[in-house]
C-alpha positions in Angstrom: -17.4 11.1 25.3 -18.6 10.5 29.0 -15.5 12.0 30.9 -13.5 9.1 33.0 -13.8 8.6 37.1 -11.4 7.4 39.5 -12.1 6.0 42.3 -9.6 5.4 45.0 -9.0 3.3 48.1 -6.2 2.8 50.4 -6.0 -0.6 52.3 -3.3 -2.0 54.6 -3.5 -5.7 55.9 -7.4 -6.0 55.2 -7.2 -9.8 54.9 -5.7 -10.1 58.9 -8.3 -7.3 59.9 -11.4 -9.1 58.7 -12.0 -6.3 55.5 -11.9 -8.8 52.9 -15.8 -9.3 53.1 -16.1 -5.5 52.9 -13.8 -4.4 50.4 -15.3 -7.3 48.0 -19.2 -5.7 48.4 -17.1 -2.4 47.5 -15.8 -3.8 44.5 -18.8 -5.6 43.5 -20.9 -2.7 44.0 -18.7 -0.1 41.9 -18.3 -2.8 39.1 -22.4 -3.0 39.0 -23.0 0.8 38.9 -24.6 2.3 35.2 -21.6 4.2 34.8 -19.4 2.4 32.8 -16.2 5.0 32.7 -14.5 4.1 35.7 -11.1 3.1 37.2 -10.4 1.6 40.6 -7.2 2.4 42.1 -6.5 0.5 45.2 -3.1 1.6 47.2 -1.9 -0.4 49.4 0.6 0.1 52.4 2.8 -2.7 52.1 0.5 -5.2 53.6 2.3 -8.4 55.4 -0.7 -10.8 55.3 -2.4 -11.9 52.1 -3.9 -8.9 51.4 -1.9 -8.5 48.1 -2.7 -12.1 47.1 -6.4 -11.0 47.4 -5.4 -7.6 45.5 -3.9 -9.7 42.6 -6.9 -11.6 42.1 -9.3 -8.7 41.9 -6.8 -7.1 39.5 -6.7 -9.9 37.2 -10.2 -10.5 36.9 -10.1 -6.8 36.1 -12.1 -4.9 38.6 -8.8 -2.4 39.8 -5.8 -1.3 39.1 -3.2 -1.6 42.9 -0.2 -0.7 43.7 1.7 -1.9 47.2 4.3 -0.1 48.5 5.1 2.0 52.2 3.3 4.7 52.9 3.0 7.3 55.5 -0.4 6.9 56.1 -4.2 7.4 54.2 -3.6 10.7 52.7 -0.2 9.9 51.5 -1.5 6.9 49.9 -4.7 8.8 48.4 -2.0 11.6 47.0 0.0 8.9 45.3 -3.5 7.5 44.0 -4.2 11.4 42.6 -1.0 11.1 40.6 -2.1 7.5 39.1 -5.4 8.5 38.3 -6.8 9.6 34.9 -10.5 10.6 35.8 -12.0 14.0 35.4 -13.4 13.4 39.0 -12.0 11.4 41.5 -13.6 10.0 45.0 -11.9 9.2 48.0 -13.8 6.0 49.5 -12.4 3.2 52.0 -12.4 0.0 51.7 -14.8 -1.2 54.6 -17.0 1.4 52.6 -19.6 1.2 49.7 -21.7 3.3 46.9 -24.9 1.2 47.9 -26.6 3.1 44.8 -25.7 1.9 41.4 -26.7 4.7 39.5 -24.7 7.0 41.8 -21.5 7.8 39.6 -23.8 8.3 36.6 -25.8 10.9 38.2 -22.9 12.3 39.9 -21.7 12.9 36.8 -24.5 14.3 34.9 -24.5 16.9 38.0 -21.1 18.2 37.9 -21.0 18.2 34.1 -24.3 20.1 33.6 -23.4 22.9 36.8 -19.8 22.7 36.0 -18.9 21.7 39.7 -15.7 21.8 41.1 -16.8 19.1 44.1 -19.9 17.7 44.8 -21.5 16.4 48.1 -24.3 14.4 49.2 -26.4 12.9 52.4 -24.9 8.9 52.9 -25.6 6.3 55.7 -22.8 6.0 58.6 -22.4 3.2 60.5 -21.5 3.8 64.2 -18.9 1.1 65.8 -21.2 0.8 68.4 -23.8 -0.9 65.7 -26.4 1.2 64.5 -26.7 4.1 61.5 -27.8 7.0 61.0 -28.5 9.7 57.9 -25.4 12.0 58.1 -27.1 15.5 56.2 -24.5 18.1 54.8 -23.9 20.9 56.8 -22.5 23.1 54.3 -22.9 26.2 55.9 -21.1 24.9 59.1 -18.3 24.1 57.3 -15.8 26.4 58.6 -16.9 25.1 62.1 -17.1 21.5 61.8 -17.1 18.6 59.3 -19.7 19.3 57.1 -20.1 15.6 55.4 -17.9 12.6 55.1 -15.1 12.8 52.4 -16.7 9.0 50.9 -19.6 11.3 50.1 -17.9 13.8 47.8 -16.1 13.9 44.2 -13.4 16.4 43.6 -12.1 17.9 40.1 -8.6 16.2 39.3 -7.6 19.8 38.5 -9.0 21.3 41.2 -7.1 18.7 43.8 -4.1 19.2 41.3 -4.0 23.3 41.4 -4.8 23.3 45.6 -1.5 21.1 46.4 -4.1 17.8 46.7 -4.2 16.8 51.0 -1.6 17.4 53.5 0.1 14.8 55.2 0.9 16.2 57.8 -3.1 16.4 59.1 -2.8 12.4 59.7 -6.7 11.9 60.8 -8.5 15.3 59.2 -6.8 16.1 55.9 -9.9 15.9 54.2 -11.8 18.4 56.6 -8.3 21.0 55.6 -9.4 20.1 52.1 -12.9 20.7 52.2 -12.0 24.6 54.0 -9.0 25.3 51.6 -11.7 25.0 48.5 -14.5 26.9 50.3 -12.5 29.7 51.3 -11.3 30.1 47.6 -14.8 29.7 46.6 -14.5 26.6 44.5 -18.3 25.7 43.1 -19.7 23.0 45.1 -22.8 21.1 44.0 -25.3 19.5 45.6 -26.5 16.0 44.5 -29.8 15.4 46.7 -29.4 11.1 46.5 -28.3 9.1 49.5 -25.6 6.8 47.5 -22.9 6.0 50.4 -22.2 3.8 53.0 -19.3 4.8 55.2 -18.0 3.4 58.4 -17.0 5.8 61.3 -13.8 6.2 61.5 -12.1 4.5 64.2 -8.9 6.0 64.8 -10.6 9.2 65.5 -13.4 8.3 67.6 -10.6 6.5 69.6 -8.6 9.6 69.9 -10.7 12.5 70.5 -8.0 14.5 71.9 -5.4 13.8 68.5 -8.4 14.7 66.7 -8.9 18.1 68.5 -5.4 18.9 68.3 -5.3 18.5 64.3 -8.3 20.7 64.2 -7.2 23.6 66.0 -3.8 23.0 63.9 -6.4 23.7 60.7 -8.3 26.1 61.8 -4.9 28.0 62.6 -3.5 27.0 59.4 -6.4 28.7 57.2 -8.1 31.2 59.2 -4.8 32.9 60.9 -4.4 35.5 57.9 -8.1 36.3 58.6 -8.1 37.3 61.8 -5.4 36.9 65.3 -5.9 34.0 66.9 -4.1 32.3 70.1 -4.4 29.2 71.9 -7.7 30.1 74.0 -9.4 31.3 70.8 -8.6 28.0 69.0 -9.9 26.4 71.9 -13.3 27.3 72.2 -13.6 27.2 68.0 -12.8 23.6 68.6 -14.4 22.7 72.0 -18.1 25.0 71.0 -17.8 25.9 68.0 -17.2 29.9 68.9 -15.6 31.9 66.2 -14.8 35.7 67.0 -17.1 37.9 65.6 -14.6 39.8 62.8 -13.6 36.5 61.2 -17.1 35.1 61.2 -17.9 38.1 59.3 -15.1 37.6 56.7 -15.8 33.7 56.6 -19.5 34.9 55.6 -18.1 36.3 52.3 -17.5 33.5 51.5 -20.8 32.6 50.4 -23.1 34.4 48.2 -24.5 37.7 49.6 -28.2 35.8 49.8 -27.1 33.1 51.8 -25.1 34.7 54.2 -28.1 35.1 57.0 -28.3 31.8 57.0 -24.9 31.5 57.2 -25.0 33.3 60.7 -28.7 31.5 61.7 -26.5 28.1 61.0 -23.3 29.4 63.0 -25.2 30.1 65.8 -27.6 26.8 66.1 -23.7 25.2 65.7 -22.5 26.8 68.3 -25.1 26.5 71.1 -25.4 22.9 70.0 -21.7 22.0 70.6 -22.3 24.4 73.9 -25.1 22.6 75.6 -22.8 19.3 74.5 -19.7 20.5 76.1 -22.1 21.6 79.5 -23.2 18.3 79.7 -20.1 16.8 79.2 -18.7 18.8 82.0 -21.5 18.2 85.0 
């Protein structure tokens, strides 16, 4: 038997904030993939416009399953979706978002179940608010730096999210970046489907809040690496600002990876680094 997917999306007064249009290509997209073994759970944060009306339609007709009530915010709402959900895999996508590949989920899938992943990842299309898009390419090996690829990209192991304490709330704009390095750094199998299938939108409140966003990264950073190696408020600073890691926990991140890969672990580190450098110079005059 093909094993079950759930995918999960949190919405919160999509109707007043002109989402409707993009949720419904979402839907209509997911309920035309190959794949036929799937759930959509929508959670929704107590929405005051007609967004539930909207919901209950969409769940009659039988396209997902929602549930309205308060939440604290995404990650609360995708942890409450975790607990509801019965696939084998799970994604995490929003609802101004879209799998613009219909065989996606099937080949996804076949991947995981043939390598015995424990998350997969894969290139996708984001759209800039300024207007235009452009091919975001995993950056695997820079993942203990920066962001390696967008969480709509990715499907996780339920007993993977299950057995690593699924996101932390308290990481209100990056959870999913703390996620991605708490599975790395315990070596979780990570598998790379090479298919552009996703469509993902920018997200806002962090391109608005650069600073909020810096803040919850050094807050990360500290949170995993500070059993690795001493670090204090000028340290996190430049890991966050230029991507510069001291040199003893750069070597233990290494490990990390297989033995073969680690040069290009380093060769990747350092094009990271001078890249964020030359940024932040530029930035500065």
């Amino acid at each position: 038997m093909e094993p079950f997917v759930s995918i999960i999306t949190t919405t919160h007064n999509i109707v007043e904030k002109g989402q409707a249009d993009d949720f419904n290509l979402l839907v209509t997209l997911l309920d035309m993939q190959t794949y036929s073994n799937i759930e959509h759970i929508v959670i929704d944060n107590a929405s005051t416009d007609d967004t539930v009306v909207l919901l209950k339609d969409y769940k009659n007709k039988g396209y997902i399953q929602f549930y309205s009530e308060k939440d604290t915010g995404k990650f609360n709402g995708y942890n409450k979706g975790i607990l509801r959900a019965k696939g084998k895999y799970i994604s995490f996508i929003s609802c101004d978002d879209f799998y613009h590949d219909i065989t996606a989920i099937q080949d996804m899938v076949n991947l995981m179940e043939a390598e015995n992943g424990d998350f997969s990842f894969s290139p996708s299309y984001c759209r800039h608010p300024e207007g235009f898009v452009f091919l975001f390419v995993p950056a695997m090996y820079n993942a203990f730096q920066v962001m390696p690829c967008p969480r709509q990209c990715m499907f996780f192991k339920k007993s993977v999210l299950e057995k690593e304490g699924y996101f932390d709330e308290k990481f209100k704009l990056m959870s999913d970046y703390d996620l991605i390095i708490r599975l790395m750094l315990k070596k979780y199998k990570a598998v790379f489907l090479n298919q552009n299938y996703t469509t993902y939108k920018l997200g806002e409140k962090l391109n608005a809040n650069p600073q909020t966003g810096d803040n919850e990264a050094k807050a990360i950073f500290y949170k995993n690496y500070r059993t690795l190696y001493p670090l204090n408020e000028d340290i996190l600073d430049r890991m966050v600002k230029i991507s510069e890691f001291p040199g003893e926990l750069l070597e233990k991140l290494a490990t990390r990876f297989d033995a073969e890969d680690r040069d290009l672990f380093f060769e990747r580190y350092q094009q990271m680094h001078e890249l964020r450098l030359n940024a932040f110079k530029e930035q500065s005059q």
